[in-house]
N, C-alpha and C positions, 0 to 999 in steps of 0.2 A: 879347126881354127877358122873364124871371119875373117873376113876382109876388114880391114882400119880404114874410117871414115871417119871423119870429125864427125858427121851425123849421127851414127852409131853410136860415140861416144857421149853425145850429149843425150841421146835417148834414153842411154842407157841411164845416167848423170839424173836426169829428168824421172825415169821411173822411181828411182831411187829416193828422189829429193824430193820431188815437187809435193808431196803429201803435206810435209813440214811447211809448206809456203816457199820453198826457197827457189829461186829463179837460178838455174847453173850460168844462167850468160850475165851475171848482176853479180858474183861473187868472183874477187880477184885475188889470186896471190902475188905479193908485192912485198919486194925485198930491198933488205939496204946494204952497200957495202960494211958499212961499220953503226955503231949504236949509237955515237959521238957525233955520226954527218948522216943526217936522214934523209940525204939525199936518194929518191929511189933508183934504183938501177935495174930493177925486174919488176914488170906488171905485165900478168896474163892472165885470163879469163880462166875460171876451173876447167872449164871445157879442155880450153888449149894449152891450158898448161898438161894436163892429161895427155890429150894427144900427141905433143910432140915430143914428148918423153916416151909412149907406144913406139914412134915412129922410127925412133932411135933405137929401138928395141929392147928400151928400158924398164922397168916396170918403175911407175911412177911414188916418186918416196918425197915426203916434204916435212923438214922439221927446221927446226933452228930459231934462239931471237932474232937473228935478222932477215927472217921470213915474217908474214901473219897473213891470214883471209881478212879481205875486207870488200865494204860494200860500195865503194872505188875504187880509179884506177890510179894508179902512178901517186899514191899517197902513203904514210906510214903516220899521219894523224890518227891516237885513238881512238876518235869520234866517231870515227869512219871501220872500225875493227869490226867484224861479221860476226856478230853473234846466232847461236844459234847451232854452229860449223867450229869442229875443232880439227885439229889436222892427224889425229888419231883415227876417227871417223873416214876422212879423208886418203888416208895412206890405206884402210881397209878396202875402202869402195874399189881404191886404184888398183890394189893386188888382185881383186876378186874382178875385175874389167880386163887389167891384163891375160889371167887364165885363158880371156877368149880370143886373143890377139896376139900372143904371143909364144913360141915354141914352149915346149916343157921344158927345155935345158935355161932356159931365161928364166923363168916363173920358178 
C-alpha cells in the first residue's frame, strides 16, 4: 500500500488524463441540494474530491443528477458542464487509485 498524498493522487489523475488534454486541477465536481434550487452546495476539484474520499478511507464513488463534472467551480450552469469526462470513467480511475491506498477489506 502507498502513502496518500494529494500529489500522488493527482499524478496518478494526470498520468491518466493528461493525454486527452484534460487538466485534473480545471475539472470540478459540483453538486446541488435539490434540481428545483441550483444552488451549489459541493465544489471540489477532481484531485480532492478523490482524495478526501481516500482519506476517509472510502473508495471514491460519484453518481447522481445533483452531481456533474464541470470546467468551474461552485456552478451547476450547463455551459460550464466538462465534456469529454463522464463519471463512469471517473468512479473507474477512483476504484483502480484506491487499490493503491487503501486496505483490501475497503477495496
Amino acid at each position: 500500500m502507498e502513502e496518500l498524498s494529494i500529489e500522488r493522487v493527482r499524478a496518478m489523475l494526470h498520468a491518466k488524463l493528461s493525454g486527452r488534454g484534460i487538466n485534473v486541477d480545471e475539472v470540478y465536481i459540483n453538486g446541488v441540494h435539490s434540481l428545483e434550487n441550483l444552488q451549489v452546495t459541493y465544489s471540489q476539484t477532481l484531485v480532492w474530491a478523490l482524495y478526501l474520499e481516500l482519506q476517509d478511507a472510502q473508495v471514491p464513488y460519484f453518481e447522481g443528477e445533483h452531481l456533474g463534472l464541470f470546467s468551474k467551480s461552485y456552478t451547476f450552469d450547463s455551459a460550464y458542464r466538462f465534456k469529454g469526462l463522464e463519471f463512469d470513467e471517473v468512479n473507474d480511475l477512483a476504484a483502480n487509485i484506491a487499490k493503491l491506498f487503501l486496505s483490501e477489506s475497503v477495496v
